[in-house]
TORKOLLUM-670692 format. One line per field, with one value per residue (C-alpha): residue number from 1; residue in one letter; x, y, z. Coordinates in steps of 0.5 Angstrom, whole numbers, m for minus. Layout:
BEGIN
pos (NUM|...)
code (A|...)
x (X|...)
y (Y|...)
z (Z|...)
***
This chain:
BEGIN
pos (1|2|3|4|5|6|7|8|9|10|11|12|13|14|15|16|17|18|19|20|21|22|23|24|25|26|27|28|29|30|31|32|33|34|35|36|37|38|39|40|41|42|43|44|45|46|47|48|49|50|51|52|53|54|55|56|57|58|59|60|61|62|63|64|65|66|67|68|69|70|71|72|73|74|75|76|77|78|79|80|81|82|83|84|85|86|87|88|89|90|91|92|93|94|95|96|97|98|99|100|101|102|103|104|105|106|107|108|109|110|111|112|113|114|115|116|117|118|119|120|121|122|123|124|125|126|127|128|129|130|131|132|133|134|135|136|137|138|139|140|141|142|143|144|145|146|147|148|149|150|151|152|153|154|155|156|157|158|159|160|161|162|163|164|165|166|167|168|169|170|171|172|173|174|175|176|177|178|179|180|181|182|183|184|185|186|187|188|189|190|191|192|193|194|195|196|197|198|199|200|201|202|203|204|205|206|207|208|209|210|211|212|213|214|215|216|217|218|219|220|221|222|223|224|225|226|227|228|229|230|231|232|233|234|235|236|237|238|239|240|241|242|243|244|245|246|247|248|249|250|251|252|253|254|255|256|257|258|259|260|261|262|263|264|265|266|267|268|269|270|271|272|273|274|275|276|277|278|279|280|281|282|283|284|285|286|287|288|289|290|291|292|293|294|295|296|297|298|299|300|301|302|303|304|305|306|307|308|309|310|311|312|313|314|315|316|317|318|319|320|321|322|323|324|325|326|327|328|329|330|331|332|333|334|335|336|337|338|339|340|341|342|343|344|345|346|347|348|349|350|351|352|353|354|355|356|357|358|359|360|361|362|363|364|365|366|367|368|369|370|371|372|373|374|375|376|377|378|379|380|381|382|383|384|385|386|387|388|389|390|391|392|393|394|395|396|397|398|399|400|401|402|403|404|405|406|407|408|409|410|411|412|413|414|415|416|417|418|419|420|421|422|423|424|425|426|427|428|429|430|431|432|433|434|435|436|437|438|439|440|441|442|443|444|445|446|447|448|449|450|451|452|453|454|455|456|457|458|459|460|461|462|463|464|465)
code (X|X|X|X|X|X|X|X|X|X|X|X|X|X|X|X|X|X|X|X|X|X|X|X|X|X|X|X|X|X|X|X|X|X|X|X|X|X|X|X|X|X|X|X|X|X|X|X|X|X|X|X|X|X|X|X|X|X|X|X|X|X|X|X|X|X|X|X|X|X|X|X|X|X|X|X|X|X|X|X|X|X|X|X|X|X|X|X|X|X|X|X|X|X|X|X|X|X|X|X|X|X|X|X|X|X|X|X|X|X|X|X|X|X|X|X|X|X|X|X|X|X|X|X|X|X|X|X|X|X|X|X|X|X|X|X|X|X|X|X|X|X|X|X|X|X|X|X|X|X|X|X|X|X|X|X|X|X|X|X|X|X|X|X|X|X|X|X|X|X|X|X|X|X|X|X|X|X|X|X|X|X|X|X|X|X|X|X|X|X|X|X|X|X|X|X|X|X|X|X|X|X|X|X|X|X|X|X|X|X|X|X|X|X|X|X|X|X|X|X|X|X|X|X|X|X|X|X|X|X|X|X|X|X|X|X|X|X|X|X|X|X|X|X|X|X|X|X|X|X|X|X|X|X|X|X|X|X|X|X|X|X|X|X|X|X|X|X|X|X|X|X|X|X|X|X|X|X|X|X|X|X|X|X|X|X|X|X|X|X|X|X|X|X|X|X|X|X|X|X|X|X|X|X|X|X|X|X|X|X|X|X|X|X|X|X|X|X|X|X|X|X|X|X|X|X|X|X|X|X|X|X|X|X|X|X|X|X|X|X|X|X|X|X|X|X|X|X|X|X|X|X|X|X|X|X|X|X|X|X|X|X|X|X|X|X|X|X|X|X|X|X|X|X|X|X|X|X|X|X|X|X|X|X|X|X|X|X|X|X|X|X|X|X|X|X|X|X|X|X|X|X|X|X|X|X|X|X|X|X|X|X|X|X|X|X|X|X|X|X|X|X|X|X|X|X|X|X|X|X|X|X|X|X|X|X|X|X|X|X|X|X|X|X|X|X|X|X|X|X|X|X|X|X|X|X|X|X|X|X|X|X|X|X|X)
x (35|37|33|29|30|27|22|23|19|13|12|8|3|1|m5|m4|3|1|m3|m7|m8|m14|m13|m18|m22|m28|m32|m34|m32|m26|m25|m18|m18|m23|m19|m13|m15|m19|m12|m8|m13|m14|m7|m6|m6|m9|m9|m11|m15|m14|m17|m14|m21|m25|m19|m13|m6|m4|3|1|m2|4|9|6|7|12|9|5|1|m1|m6|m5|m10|m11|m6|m11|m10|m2|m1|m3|0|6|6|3|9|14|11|10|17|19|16|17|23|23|17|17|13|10|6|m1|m4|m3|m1|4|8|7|11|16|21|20|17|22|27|27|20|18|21|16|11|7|0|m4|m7|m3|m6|m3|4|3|1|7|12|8|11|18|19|18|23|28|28|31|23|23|22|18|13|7|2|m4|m5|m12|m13|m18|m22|m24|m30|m28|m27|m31|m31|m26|m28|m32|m39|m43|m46|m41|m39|m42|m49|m55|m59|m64|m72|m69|m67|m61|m59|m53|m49|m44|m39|m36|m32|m35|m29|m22|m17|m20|m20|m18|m12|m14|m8|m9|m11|m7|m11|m7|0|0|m7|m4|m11|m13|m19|m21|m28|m30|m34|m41|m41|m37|m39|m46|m44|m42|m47|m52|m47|m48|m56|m55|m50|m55|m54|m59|m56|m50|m44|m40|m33|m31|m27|m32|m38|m38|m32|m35|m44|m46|m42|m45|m53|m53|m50|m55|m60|m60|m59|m65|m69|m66|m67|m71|m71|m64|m61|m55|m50|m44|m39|m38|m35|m38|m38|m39|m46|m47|m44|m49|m55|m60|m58|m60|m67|m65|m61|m67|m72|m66|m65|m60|m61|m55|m49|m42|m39|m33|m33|m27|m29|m34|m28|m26|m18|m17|m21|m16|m10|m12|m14|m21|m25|m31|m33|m36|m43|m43|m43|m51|m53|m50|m53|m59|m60|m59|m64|m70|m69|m69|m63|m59|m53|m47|m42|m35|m29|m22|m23|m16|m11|m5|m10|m17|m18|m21|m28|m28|m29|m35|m37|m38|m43|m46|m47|m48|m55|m57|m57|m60|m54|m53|m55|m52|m45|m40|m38|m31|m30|m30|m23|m20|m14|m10|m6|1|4|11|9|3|2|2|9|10|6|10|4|4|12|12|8|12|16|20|18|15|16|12|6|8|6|10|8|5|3|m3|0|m5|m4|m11|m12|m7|m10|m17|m16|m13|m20|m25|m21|m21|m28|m31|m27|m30|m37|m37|m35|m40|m45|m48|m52|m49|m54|m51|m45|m46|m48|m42|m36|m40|m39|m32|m30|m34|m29|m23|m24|m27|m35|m41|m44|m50|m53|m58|m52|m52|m60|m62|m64|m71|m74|m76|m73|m72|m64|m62|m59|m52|m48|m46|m38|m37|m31|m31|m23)
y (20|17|11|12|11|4|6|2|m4|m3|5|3|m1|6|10|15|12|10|14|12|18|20|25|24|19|22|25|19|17|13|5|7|9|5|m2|m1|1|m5|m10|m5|m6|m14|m14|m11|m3|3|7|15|16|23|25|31|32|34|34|38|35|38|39|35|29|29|29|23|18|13|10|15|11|15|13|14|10|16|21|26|23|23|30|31|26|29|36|33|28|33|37|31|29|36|37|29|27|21|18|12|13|9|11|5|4|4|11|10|3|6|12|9|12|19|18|13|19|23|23|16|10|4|3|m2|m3|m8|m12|m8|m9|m14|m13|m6|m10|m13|m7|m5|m12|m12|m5|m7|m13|m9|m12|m9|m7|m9|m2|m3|m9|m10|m17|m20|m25|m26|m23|m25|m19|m16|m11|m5|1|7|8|14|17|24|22|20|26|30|27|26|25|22|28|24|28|34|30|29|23|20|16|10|7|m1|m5|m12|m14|m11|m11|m13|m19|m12|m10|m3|1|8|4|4|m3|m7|m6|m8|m13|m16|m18|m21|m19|m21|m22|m19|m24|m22|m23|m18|m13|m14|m12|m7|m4|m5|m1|4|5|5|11|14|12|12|10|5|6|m1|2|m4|m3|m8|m9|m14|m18|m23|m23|m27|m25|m19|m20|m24|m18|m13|m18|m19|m11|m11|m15|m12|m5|m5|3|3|5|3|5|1|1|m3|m4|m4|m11|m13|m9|m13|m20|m19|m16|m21|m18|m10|m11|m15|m9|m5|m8|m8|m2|1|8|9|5|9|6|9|9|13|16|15|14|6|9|11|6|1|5|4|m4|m2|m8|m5|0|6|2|m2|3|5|m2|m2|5|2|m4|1|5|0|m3|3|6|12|12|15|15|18|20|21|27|28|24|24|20|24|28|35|32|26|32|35|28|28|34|32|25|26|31|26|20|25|24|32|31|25|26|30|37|35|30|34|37|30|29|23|21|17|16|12|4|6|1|5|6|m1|0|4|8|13|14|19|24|23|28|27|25|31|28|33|32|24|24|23|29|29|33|32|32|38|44|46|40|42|50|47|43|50|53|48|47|55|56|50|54|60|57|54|60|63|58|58|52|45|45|52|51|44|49|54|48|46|53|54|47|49|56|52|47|54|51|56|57|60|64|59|54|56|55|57|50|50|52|46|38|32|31|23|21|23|24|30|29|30|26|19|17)
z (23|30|32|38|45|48|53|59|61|62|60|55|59|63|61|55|53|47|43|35|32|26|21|17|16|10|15|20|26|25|25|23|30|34|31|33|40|42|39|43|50|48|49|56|53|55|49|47|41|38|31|29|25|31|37|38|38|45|50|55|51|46|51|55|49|48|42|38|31|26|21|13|9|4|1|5|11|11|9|15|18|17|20|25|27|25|32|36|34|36|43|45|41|45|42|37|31|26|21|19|12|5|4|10|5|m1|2|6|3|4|11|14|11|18|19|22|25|22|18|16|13|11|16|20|28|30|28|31|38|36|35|42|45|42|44|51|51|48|41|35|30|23|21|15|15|10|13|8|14|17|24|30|29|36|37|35|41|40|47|47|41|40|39|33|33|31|24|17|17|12|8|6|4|8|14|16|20|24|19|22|20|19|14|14|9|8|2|m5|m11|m17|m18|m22|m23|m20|m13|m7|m4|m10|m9|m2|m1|m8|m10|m3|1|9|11|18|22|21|29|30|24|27|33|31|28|35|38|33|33|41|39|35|27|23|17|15|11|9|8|5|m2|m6|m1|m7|m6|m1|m4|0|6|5|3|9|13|11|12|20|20|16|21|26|25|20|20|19|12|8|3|0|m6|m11|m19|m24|m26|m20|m21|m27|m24|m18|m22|m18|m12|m11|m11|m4|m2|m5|0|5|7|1|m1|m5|m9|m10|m17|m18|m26|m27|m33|m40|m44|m46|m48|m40|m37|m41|m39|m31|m33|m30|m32|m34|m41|m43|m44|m38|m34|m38|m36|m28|m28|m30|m25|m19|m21|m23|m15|m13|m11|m13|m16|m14|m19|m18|m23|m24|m30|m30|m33|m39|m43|m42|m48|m47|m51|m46|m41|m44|m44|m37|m37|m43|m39|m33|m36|m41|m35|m30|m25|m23|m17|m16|m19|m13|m16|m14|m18|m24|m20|m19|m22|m22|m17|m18|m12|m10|m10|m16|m20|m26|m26|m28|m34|m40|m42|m36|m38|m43|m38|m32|m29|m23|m16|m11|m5|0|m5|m4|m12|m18|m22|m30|m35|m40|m47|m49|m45|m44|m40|m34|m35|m35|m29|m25|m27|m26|m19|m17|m20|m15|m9|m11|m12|m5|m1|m5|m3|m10|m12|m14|m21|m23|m21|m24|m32|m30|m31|m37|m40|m38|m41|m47|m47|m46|m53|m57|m58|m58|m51|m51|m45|m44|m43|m35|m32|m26|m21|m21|m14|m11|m14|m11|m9|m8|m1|1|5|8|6|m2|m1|m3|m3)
***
């Protein structure tokens, strides 16, 4: 692919040349946006914002850019991104692109192959001024560059962005509230296999000044929020940092709730901790526990096992606060009664309200850069690279996995479109998985929601990576 002309000096400095696209961003309002713009404006910049989520691409915005950044922090976000660059590159082809995020290194290869002209990811701002600031002097870009060193962060710039309004919300007691997002720390300490943080953060994690983390918060409740979301991949790398962060937000808005994400061991390293975060304002804690079976969670050196993800559990709910485990039910090493077992589990824990229907869908996902490929037990079921998928595809060693995987994933599209209620829904999958390994299901195994029940707090996007 032929390299991008060099825009003239100081093309790039007028309103609209560069432009930070969001693809998608878990429904919020995107910090993957609002950062990389208040880098660019602290360096002299007038970017656009855009999020494809709720905005169109269009001509005339497109052909304005010099520099276009496209953001890719989770595979959803780059497949995306990538027909979105391919028109862009079609209408303006003068235009440099790059592409930020842990999806963008991991899939360096395939993107820098005729799609984009850099990536980087990690704490990639400031290199994005940089890229920015070469382009201007006529220097020659690195093409590909992964950074783990600590930037001066800049309030986020969320002037430009659609409003609050219009993302995800907090559906609490029959109300639904606006939720903001922000990201007190980035990176992570854990190197889980199936993580994209790890290959490119190294076991590394930044703390976000709490000035700056606060800050942004006000500017959220002034906007509208009434809930917080800590995106941060472990609100629980940094404890200190944290419960000193949700303190001054509780003391300030006391009225203000707030979730946040955090590994079962860290759950039970800092027990002590959630009846604070109870009274502080949290409502819910997502856990990804990936699965119930101590087989796979070796295979992805989860650090927890089956039985402590019953103690973790137990220490949210007795401070109060819903739990919201997530899983990744399909792997080369989930057997179809480890399926069940999630079914089973999640009813016996009283979870089905709080476990997402799409993550008995989930499939495991091996993309370029995992570091699943350097361990050997993931060799026997690995196929070949697909790169429009931007994953190496696997086959389960026993056929009726994939082949359930296809009806659990069909039957939840034709569920949702049905609107049908999430507790039948819920029974349904369980019978269809039953089917699937020839056990006995009696009509009864399908019951009917009660009229009227509780349902834990939630957000109103069923989507956690």
């Amino acid at each position: 692919m032929p390299e991008s002309p060099v825009p003239p000096v100081g093309a790039l400095r007028a309103p609209g040349a560069i432009l930070v696209v969001s693809c998608y961003e878990l429904g919020h309002q995107p910090l993957g946006l609002a950062w990389p713009m208040a880098f660019l404006e602290r360096a002299g910049y007038a970017p656009r914002a855009l999020d494809l989520a709720l905005e169109a691409l269009d001509d005339a915005m497109v052909r304005r850019a010099r520099l276009a950044a496209i953001m890719a922090p989770m595979h959803t976000a780059l497949r995306l991104g990538v027909p979105a660059a391919q028109r862009l590159r079609r209408l303006n082809p003068s235009c440099r692109i790059v592409f930020c995020g842990l999806y963008a290194l991991l899939c360096a290869e395939f993107l820098l192959d005729g799609v984009a002209d850099d990536v980087m990811g990690g704490e990639f701002e400031g290199e994005l001024v940089a890229l920015a600031q070469r382009l201007e002097a006529g220097e020659a870009p690195r093409r590909r560059i992964a950074t783990r060193e600590r930037l001066a962060f800049p309030l986020p710039s969320r002037e430009s962005l659609p409003p609050l309004a219009r993302y995800v919300r907090l559906a609490r007691g029959g109300r639904f509230v606006p939720a903001g997002y922000v990201e007190a720390s980035r990176g992570c300490l854990h190197t889980c296999l199936h993580c994209p943080i790890p290959p490119v953060y190294d076991g590394r994690f930044f703390a976000v000044p709490r000035p700056v983390v606060l800050e942004d918060i006000r500017r959220l409740v002034a906007a509208g929020a009434g809930h917080i979301t800590f995106g941060d991949p472990d609100f629980l790398n940094g404890p200190r940092h944290a419960l000193r962060i949700v303190q001054a937000l509780h003391a300030e808005f006391p009225r203000v709730t707030y979730d946040f994400t955090a590994k079962i061991e860290h759950i039970l390293e800092h027990r002590g901790l959630f009846p604070e975060f109870a009274e502080t304002g949290c409502v819910f804690v997502v856990s990804a526990v990936e699965s119930l079976s101590d087989v796979v969670l070796a295979n992805l050196e989860k650090g927890h096992t089956r039985a402590d993800v019953v103690v973790a559990l137990d220490i949210v709910r007795r401070a109060g606060i819903a739990p919201r485990p997530t899983f990744v039910a399909f792997t080369p090493w989930t057997t179809l009664a480890d399926y069940l077992e999630l079914f089973d589990f999640a009813e016996a824990e009283g979870l089905i309200d709080h476990v997402d229907l799409v993550q008995y869908a989930l499939r495991l996902l091996v993309p370029p850069g995992s570091l699943l490929l350097s361990r050997s037990s993931i060799q026997p079921f690995l196929g070949p690279l697909d790169p429009a998928a931007f994953s190496y595809r696997w086959t389960h060693p026993d056929r009726r996995m994939d082949a359930l995987h296809l009806a659990v994933t069909a039957h939840l599209e034709r569920a949702a479109a049905a609107g049908e209620d999430p507790r039948t829904t819920f029974y349904r999958l369980r019978a269809l998985a039953a089917e699937r390994a020839g056990a006995a299901v009696a009509p009864a195994a399908v019951r009917l929601p009660p009229p009227e029940r509780p349902i834990p707090p939630r957000l109103t996007e069923p989507w956690f990576c």
